[in-house]
PDB file of N, H, CA, C and O in Angstrom:
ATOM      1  N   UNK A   1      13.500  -8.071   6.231  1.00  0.00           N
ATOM      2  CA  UNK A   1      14.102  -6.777   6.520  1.00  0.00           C
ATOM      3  C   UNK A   1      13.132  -5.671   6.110  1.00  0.00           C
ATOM      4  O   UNK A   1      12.888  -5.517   4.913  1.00  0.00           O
ATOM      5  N   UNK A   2      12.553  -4.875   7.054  1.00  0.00           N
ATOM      6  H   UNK A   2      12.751  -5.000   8.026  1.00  0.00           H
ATOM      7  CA  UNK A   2      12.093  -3.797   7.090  1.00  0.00           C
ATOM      8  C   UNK A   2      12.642  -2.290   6.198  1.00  0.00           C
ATOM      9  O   UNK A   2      13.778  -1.816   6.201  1.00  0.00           O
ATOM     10  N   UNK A   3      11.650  -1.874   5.614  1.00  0.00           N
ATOM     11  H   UNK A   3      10.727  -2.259   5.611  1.00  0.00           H
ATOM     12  CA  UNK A   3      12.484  -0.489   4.244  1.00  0.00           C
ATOM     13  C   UNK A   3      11.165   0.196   4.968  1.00  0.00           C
ATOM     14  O   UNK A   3      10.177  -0.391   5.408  1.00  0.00           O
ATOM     15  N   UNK A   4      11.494   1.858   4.959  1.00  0.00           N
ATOM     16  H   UNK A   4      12.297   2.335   4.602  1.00  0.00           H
ATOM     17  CA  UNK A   4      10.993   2.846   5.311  1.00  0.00           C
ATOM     18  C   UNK A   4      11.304   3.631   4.329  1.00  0.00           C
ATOM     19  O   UNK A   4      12.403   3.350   3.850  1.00  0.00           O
ATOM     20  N   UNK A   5      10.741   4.557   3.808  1.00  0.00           N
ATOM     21  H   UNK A   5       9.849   4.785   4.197  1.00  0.00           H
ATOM     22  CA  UNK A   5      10.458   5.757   3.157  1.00  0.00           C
ATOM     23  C   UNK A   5       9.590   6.786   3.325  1.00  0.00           C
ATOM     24  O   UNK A   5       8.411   6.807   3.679  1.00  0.00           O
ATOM     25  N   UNK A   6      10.364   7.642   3.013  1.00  0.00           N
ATOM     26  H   UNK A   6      11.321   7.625   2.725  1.00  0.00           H
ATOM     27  CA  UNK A   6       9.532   9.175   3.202  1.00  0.00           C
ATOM     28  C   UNK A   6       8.333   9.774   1.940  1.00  0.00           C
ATOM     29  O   UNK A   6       8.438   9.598   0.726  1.00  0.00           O
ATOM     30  N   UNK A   7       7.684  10.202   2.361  1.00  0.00           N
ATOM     31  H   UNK A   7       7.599  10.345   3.347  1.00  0.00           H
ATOM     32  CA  UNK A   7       6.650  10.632   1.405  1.00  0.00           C
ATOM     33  C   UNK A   7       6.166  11.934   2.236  1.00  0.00           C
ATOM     34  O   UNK A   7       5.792  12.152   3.388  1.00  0.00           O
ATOM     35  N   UNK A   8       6.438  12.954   0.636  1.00  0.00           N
ATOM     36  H   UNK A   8       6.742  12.776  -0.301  1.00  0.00           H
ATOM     37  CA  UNK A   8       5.883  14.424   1.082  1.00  0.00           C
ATOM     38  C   UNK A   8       4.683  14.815   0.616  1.00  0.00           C
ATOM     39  O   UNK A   8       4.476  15.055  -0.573  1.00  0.00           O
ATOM     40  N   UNK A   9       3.931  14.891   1.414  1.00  0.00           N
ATOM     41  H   UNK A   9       4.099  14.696   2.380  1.00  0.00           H
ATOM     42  CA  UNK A   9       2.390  15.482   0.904  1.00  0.00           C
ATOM     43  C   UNK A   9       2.573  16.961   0.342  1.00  0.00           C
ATOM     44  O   UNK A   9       3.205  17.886   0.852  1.00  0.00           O
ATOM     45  N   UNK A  10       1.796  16.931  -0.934  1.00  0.00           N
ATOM     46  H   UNK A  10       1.283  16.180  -1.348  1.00  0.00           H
ATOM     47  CA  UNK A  10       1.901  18.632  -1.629  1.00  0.00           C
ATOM     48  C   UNK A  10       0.808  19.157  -1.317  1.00  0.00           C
ATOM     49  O   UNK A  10       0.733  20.363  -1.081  1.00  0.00           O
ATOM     50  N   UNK A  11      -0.228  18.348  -1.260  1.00  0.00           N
ATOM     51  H   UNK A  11      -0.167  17.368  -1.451  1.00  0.00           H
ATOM     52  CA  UNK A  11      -1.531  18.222  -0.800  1.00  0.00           C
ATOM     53  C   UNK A  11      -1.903  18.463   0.421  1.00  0.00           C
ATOM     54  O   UNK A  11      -0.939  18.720   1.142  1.00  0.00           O
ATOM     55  N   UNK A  12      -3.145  18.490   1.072  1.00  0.00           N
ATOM     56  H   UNK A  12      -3.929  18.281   0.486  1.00  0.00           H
ATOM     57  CA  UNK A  12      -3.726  18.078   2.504  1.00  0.00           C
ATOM     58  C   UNK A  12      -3.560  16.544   2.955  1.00  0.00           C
ATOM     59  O   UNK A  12      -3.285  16.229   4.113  1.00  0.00           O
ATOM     60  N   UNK A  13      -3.769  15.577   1.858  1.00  0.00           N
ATOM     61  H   UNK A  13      -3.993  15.833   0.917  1.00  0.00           H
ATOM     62  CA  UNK A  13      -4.019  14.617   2.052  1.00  0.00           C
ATOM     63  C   UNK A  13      -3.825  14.022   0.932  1.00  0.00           C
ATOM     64  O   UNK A  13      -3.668  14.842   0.028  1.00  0.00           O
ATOM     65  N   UNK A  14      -3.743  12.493   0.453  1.00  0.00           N
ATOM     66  H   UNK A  14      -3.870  11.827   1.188  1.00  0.00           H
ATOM     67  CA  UNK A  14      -3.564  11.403  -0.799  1.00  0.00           C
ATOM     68  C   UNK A  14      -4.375  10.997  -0.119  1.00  0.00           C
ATOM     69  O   UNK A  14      -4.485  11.267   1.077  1.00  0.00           O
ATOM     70  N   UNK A  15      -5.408   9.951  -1.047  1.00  0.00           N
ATOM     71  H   UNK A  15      -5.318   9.732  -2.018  1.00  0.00           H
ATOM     72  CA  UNK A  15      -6.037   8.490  -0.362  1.00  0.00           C
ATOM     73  C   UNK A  15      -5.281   7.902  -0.795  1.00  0.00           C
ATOM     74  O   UNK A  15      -4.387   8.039  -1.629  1.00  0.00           O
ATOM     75  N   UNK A  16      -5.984   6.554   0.341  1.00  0.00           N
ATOM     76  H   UNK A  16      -6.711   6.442   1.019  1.00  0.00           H
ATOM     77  CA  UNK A  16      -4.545   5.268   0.304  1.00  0.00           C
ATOM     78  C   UNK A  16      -4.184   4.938  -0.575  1.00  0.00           C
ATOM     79  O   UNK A  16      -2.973   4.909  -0.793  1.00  0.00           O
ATOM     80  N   UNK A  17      -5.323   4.448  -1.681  1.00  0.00           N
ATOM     81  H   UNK A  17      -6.307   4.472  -1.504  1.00  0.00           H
ATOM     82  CA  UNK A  17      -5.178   3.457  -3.160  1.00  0.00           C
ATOM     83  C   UNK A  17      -4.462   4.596  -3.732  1.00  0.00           C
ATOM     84  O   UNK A  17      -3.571   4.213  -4.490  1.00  0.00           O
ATOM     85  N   UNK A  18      -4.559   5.996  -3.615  1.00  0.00           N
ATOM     86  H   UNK A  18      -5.283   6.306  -2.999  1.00  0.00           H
ATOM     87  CA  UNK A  18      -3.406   6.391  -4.862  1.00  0.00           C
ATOM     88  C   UNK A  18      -2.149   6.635  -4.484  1.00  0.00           C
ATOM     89  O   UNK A  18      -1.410   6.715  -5.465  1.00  0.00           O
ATOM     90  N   UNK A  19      -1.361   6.854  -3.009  1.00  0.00           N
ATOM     91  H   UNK A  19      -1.962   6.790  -2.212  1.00  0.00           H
ATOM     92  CA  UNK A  19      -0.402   6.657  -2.506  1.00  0.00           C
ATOM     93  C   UNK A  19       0.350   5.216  -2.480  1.00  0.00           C
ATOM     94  O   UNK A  19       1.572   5.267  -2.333  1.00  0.00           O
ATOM     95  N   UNK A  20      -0.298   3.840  -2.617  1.00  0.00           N
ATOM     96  H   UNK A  20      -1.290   3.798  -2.736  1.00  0.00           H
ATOM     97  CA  UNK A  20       0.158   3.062  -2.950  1.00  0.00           C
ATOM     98  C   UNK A  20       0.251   2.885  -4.576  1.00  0.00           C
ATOM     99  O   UNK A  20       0.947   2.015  -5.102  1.00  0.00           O
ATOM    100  N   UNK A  21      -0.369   3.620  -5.141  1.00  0.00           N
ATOM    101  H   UNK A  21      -0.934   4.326  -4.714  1.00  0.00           H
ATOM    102  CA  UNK A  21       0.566   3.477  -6.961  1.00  0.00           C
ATOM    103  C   UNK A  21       1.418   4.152  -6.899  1.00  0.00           C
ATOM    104  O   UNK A  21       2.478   3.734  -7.365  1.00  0.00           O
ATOM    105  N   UNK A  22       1.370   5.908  -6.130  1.00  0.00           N
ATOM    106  H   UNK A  22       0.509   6.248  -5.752  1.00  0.00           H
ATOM    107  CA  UNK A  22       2.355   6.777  -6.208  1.00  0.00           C
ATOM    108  C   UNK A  22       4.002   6.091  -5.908  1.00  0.00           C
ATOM    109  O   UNK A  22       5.053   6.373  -6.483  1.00  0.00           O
ATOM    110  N   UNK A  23       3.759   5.148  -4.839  1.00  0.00           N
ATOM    111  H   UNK A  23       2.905   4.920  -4.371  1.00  0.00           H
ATOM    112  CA  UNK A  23       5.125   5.098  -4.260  1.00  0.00           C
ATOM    113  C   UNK A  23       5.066   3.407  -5.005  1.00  0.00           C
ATOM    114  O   UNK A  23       5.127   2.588  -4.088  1.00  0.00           O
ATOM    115  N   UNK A  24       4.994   2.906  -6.010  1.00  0.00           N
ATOM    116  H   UNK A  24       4.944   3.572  -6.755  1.00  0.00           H
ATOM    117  CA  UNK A  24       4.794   1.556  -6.826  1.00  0.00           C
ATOM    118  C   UNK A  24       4.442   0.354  -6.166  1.00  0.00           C
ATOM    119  O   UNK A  24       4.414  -0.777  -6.652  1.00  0.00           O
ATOM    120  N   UNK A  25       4.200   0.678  -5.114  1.00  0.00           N
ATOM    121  H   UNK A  25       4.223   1.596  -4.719  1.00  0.00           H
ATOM    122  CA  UNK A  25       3.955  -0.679  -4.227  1.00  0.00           C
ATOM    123  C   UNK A  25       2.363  -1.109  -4.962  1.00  0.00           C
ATOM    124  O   UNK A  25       1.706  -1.751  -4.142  1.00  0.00           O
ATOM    125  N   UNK A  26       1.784  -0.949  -5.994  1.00  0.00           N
ATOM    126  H   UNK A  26       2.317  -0.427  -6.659  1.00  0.00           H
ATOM    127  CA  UNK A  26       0.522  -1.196  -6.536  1.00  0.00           C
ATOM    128  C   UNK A  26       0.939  -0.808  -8.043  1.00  0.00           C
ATOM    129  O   UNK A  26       1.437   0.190  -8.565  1.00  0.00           O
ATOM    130  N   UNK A  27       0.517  -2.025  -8.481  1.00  0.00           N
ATOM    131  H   UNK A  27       0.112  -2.835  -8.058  1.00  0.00           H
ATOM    132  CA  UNK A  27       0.945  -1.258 -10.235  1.00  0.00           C
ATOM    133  C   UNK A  27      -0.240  -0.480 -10.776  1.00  0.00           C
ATOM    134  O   UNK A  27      -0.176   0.065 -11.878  1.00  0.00           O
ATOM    135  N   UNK A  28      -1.336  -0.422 -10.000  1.00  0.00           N
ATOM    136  H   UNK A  28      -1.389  -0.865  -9.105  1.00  0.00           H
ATOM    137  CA  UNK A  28      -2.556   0.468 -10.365  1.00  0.00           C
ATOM    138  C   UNK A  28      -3.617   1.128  -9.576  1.00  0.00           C
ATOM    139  O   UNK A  28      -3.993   0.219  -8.837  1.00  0.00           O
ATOM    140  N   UNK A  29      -3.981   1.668  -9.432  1.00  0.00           N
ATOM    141  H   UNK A  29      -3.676   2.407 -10.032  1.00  0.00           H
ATOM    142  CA  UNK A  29      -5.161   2.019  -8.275  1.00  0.00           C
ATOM    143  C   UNK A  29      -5.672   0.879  -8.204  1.00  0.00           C
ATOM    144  O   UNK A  29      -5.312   0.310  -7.174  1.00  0.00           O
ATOM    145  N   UNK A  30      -6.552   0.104  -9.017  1.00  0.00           N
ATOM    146  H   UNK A  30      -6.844   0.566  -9.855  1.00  0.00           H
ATOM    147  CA  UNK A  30      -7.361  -1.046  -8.624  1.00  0.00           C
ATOM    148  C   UNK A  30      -6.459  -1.997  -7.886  1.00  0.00           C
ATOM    149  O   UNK A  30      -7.133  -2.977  -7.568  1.00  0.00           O
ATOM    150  N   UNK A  31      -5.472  -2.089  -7.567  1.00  0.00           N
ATOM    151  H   UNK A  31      -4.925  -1.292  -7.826  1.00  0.00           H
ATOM    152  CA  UNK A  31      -4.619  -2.654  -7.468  1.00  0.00           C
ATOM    153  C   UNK A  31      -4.541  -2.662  -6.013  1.00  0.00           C
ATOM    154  O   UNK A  31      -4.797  -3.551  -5.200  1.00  0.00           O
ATOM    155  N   UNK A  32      -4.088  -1.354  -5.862  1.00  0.00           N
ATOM    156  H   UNK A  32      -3.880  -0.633  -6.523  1.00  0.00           H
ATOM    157  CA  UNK A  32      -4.141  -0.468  -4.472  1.00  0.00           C
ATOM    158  C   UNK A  32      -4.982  -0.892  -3.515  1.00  0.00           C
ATOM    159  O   UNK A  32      -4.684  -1.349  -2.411  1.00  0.00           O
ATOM    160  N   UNK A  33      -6.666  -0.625  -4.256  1.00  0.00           N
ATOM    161  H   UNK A  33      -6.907  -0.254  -5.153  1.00  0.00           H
ATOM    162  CA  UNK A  33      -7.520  -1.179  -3.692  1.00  0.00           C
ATOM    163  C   UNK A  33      -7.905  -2.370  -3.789  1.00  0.00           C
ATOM    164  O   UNK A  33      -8.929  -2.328  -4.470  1.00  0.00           O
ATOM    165  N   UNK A  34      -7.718  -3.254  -3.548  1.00  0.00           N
ATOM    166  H   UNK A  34      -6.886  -3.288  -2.995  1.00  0.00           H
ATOM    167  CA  UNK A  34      -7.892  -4.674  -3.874  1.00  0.00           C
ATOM    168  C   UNK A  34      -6.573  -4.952  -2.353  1.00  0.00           C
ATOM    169  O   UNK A  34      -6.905  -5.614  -1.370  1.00  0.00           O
ATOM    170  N   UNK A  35      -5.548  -4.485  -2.447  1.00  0.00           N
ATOM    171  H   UNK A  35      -5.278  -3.948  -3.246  1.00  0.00           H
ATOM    172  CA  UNK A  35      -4.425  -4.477  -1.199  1.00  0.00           C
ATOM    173  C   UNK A  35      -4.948  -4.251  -0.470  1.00  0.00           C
ATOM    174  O   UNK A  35      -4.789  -4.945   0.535  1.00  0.00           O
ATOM    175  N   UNK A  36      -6.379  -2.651  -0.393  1.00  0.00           N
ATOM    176  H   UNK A  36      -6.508  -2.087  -1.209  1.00  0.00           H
ATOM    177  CA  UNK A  36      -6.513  -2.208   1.378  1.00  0.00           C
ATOM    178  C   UNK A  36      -7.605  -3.366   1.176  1.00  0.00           C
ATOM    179  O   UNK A  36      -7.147  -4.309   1.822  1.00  0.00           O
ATOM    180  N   UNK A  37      -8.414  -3.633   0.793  1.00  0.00           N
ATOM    181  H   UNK A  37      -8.785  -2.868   0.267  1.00  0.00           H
ATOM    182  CA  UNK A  37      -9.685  -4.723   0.926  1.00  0.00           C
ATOM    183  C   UNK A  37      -9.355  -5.808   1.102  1.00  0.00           C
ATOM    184  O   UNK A  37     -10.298  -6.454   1.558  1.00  0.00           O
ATOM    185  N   UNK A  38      -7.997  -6.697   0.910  1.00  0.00           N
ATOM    186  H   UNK A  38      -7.231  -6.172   0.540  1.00  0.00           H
ATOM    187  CA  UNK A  38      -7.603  -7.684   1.550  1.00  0.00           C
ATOM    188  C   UNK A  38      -6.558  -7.989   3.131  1.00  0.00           C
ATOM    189  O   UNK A  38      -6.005  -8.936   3.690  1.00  0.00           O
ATOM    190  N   UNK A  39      -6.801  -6.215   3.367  1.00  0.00           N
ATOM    191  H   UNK A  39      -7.251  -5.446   2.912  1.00  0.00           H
ATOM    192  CA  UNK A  39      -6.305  -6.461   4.436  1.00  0.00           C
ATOM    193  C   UNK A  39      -4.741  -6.101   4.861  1.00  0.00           C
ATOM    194  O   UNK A  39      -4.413  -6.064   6.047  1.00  0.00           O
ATOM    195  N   UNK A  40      -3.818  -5.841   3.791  1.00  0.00           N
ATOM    196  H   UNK A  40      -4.085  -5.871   2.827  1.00  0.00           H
ATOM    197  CA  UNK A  40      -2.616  -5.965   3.613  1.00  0.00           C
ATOM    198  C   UNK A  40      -1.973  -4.827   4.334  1.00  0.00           C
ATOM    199  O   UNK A  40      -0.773  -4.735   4.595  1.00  0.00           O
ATOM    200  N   UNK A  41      -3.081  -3.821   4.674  1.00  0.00           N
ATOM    201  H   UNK A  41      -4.055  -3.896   4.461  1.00  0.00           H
ATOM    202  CA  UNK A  41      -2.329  -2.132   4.970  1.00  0.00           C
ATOM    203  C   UNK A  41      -2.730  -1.525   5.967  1.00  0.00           C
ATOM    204  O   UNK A  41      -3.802  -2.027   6.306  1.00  0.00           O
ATOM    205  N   UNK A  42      -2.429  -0.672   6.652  1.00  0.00           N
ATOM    206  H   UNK A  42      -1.559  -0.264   6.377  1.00  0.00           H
ATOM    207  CA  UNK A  42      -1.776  -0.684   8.149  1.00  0.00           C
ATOM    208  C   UNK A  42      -1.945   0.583   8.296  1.00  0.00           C
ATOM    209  O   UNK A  42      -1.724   1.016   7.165  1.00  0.00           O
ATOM    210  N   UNK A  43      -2.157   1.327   8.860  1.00  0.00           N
ATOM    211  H   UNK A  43      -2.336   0.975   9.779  1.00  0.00           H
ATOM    212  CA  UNK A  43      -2.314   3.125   9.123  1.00  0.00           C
ATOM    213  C   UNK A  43      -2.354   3.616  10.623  1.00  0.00           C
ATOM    214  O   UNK A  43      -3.364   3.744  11.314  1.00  0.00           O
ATOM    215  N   UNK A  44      -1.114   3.850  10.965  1.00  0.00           N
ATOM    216  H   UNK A  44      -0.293   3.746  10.404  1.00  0.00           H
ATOM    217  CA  UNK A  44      -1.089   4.103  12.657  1.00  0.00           C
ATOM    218  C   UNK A  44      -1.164   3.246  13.035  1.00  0.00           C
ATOM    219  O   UNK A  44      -1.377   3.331  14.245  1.00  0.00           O
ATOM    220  N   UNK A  45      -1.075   1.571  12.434  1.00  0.00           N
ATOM    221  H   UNK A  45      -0.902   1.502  11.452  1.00  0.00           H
ATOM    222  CA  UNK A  45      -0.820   0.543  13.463  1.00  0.00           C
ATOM    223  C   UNK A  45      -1.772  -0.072  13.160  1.00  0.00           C
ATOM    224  O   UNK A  45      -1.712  -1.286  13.353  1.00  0.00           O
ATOM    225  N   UNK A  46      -3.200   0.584  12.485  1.00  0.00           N
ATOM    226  H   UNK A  46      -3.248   1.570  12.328  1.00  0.00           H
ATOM    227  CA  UNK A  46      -4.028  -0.390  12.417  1.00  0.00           C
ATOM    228  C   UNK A  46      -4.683  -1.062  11.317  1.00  0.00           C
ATOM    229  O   UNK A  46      -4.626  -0.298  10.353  1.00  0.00           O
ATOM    230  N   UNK A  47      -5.133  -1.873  11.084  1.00  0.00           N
ATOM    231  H   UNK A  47      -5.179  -2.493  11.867  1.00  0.00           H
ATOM    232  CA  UNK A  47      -5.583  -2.374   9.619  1.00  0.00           C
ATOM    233  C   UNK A  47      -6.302  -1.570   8.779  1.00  0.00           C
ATOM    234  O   UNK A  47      -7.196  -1.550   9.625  1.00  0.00           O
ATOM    235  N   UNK A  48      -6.702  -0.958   7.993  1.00  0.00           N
ATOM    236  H   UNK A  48      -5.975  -0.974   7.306  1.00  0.00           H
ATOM    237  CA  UNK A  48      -7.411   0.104   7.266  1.00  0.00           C
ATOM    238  C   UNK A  48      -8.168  -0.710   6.023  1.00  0.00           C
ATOM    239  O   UNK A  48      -7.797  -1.325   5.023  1.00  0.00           O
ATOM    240  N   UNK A  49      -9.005  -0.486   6.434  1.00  0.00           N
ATOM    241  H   UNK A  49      -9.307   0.013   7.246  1.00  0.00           H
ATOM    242  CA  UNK A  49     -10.260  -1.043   5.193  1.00  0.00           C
ATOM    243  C   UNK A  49     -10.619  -0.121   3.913  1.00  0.00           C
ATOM    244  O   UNK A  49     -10.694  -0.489   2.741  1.00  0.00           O
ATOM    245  N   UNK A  50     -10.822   1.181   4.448  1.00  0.00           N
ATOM    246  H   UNK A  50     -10.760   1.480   5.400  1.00  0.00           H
ATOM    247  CA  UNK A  50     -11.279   2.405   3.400  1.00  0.00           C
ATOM    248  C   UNK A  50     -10.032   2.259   2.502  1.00  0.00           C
ATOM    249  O   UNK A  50      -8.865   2.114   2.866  1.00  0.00           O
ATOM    250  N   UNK A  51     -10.681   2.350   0.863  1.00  0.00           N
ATOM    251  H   UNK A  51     -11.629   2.467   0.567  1.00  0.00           H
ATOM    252  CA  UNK A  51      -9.692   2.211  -0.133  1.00  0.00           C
ATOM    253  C   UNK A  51      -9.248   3.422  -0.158  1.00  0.00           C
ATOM    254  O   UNK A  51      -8.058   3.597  -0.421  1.00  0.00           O
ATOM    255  N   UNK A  52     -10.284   4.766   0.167  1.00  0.00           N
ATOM    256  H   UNK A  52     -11.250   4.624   0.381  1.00  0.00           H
ATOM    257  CA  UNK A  52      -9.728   6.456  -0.018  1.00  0.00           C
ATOM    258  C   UNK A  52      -9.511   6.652   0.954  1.00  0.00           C
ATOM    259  O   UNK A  52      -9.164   7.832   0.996  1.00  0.00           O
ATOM    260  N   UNK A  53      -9.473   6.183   2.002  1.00  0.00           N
ATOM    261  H   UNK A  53      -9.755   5.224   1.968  1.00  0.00           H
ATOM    262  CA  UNK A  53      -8.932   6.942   3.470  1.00  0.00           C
ATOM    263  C   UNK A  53      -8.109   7.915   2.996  1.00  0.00           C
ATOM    264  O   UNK A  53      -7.433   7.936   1.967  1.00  0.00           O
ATOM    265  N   UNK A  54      -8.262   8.827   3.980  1.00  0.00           N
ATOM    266  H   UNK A  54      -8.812   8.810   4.816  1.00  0.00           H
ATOM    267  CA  UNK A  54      -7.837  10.178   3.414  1.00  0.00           C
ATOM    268  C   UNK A  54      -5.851  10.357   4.515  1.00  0.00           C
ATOM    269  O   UNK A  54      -5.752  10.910   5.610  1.00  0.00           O
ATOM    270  N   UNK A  55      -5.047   9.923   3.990  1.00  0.00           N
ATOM    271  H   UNK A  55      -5.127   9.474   3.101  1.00  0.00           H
ATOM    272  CA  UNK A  55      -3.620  10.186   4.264  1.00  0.00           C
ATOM    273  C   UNK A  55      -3.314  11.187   4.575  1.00  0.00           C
ATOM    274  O   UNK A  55      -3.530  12.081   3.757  1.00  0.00           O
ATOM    275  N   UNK A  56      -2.552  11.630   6.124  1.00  0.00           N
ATOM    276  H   UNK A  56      -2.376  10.904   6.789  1.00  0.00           H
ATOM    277  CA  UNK A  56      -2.297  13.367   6.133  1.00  0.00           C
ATOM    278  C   UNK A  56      -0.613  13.437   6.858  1.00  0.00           C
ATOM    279  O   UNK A  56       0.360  12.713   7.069  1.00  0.00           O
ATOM    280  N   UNK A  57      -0.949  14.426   6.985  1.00  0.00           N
ATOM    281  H   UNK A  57      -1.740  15.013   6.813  1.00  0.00           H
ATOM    282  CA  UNK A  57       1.300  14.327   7.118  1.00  0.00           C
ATOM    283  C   UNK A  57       0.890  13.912   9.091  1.00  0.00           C
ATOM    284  O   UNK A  57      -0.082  14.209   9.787  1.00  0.00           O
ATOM    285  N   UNK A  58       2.018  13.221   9.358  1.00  0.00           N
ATOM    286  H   UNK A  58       2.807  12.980   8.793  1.00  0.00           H
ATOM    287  CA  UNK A  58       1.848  12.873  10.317  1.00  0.00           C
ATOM    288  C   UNK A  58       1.431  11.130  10.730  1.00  0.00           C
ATOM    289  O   UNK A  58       1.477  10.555  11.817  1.00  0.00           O
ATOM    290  N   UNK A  59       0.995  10.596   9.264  1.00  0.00           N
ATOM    291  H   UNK A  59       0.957  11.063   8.380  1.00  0.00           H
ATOM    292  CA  UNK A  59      -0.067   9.314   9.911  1.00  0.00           C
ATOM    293  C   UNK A  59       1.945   8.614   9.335  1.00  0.00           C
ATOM    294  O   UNK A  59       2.981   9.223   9.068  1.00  0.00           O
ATOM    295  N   UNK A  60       1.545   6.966   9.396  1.00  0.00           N
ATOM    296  H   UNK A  60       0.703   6.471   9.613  1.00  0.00           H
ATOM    297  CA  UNK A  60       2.420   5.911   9.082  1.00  0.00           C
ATOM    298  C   UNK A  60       1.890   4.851   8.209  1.00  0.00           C
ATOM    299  O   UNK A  60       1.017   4.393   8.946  1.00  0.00           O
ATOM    300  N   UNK A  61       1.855   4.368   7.454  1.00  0.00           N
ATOM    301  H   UNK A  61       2.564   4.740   6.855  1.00  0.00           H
ATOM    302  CA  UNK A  61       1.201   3.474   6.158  1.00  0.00           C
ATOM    303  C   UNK A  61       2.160   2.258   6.662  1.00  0.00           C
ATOM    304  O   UNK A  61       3.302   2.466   7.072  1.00  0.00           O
ATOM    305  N   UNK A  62       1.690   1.226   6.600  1.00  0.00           N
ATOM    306  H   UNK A  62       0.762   1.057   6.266  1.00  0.00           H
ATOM    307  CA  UNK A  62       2.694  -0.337   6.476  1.00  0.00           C
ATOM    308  C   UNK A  62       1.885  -0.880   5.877  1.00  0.00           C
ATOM    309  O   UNK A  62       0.698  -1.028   6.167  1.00  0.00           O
ATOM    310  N   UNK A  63       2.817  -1.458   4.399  1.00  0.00           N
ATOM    311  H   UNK A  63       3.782  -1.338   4.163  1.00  0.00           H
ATOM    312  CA  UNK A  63       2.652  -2.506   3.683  1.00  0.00           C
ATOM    313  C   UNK A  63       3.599  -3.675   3.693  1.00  0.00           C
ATOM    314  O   UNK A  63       4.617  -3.470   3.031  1.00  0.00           O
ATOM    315  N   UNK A  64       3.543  -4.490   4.098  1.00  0.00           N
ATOM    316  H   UNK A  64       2.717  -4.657   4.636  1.00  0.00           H
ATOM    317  CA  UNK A  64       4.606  -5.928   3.970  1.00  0.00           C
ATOM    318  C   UNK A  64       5.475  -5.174   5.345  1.00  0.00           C
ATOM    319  O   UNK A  64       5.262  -4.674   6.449  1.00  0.00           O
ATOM    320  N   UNK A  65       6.662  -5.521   4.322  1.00  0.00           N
ATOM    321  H   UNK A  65       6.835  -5.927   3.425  1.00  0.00           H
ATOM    322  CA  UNK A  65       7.827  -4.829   5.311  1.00  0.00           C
ATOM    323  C   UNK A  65       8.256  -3.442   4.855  1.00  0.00           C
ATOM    324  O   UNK A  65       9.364  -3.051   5.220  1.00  0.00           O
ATOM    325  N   UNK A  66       7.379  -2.535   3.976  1.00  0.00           N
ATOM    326  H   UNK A  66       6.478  -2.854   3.679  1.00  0.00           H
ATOM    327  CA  UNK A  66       7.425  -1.434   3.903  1.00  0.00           C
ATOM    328  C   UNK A  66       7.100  -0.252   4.916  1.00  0.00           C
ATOM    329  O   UNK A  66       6.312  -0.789   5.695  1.00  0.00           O
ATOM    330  N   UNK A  67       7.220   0.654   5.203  1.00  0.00           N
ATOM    331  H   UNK A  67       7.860   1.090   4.571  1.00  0.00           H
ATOM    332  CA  UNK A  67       6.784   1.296   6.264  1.00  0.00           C
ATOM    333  C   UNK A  67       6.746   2.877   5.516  1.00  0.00           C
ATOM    334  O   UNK A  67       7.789   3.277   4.997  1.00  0.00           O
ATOM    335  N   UNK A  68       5.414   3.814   5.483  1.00  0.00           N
ATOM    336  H   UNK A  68       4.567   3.489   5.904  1.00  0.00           H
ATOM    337  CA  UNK A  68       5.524   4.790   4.928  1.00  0.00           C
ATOM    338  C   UNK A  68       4.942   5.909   5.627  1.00  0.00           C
ATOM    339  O   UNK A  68       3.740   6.056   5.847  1.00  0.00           O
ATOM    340  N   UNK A  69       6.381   7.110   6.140  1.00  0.00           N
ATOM    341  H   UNK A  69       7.358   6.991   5.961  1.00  0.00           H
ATOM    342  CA  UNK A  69       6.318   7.811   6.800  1.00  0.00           C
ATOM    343  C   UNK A  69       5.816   9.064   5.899  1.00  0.00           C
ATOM    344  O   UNK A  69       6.267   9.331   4.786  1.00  0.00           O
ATOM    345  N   UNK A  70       4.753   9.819   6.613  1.00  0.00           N
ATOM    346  H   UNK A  70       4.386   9.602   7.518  1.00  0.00           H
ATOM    347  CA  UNK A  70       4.036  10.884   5.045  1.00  0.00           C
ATOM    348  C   UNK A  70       4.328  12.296   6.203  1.00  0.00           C
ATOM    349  O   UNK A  70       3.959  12.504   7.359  1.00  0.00           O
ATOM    350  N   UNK A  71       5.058  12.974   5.352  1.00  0.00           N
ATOM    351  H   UNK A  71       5.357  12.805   4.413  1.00  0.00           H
ATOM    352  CA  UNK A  71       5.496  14.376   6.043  1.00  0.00           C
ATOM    353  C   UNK A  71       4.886  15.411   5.229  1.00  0.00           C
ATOM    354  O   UNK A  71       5.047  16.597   5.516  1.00  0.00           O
TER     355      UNK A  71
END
């Protein structure tokens, strides 16, 4: 079963690895990154390698069956 959540940028942008501690799906940045470098995370559909890819309101993050909408 698929979970979606909202995430509000205060910012221009989060990179990935710290948006995945922000929202706990990573218990640490290294963590984070070690998730986008194995592949696990998803950005507009597509696999995302960059650990800082730069997150902006508008994109979609999927982890597992998480789905993270960034407004």
């Amino acid at each position: 079963m698929s979970q979606t959540t909202q995430f509000d940028l205060t910012t221009e942008y989060v990179e990935l690895c710290n948006l995945l501690k922000l929202l706990g799906l990573a218990d640490s940045g290294g963590r984070g990154k070690a998730m986008v470098a194995e592949g696990l995370v998803k950005v507009d559909g597509l696999i995302e390698t960059r650990k800082t890819a730069k997150i902006r309101t508008g994109q979609t993050v999927v982890v597992g069956n998480q789905t993270i909408n960034i407004n």
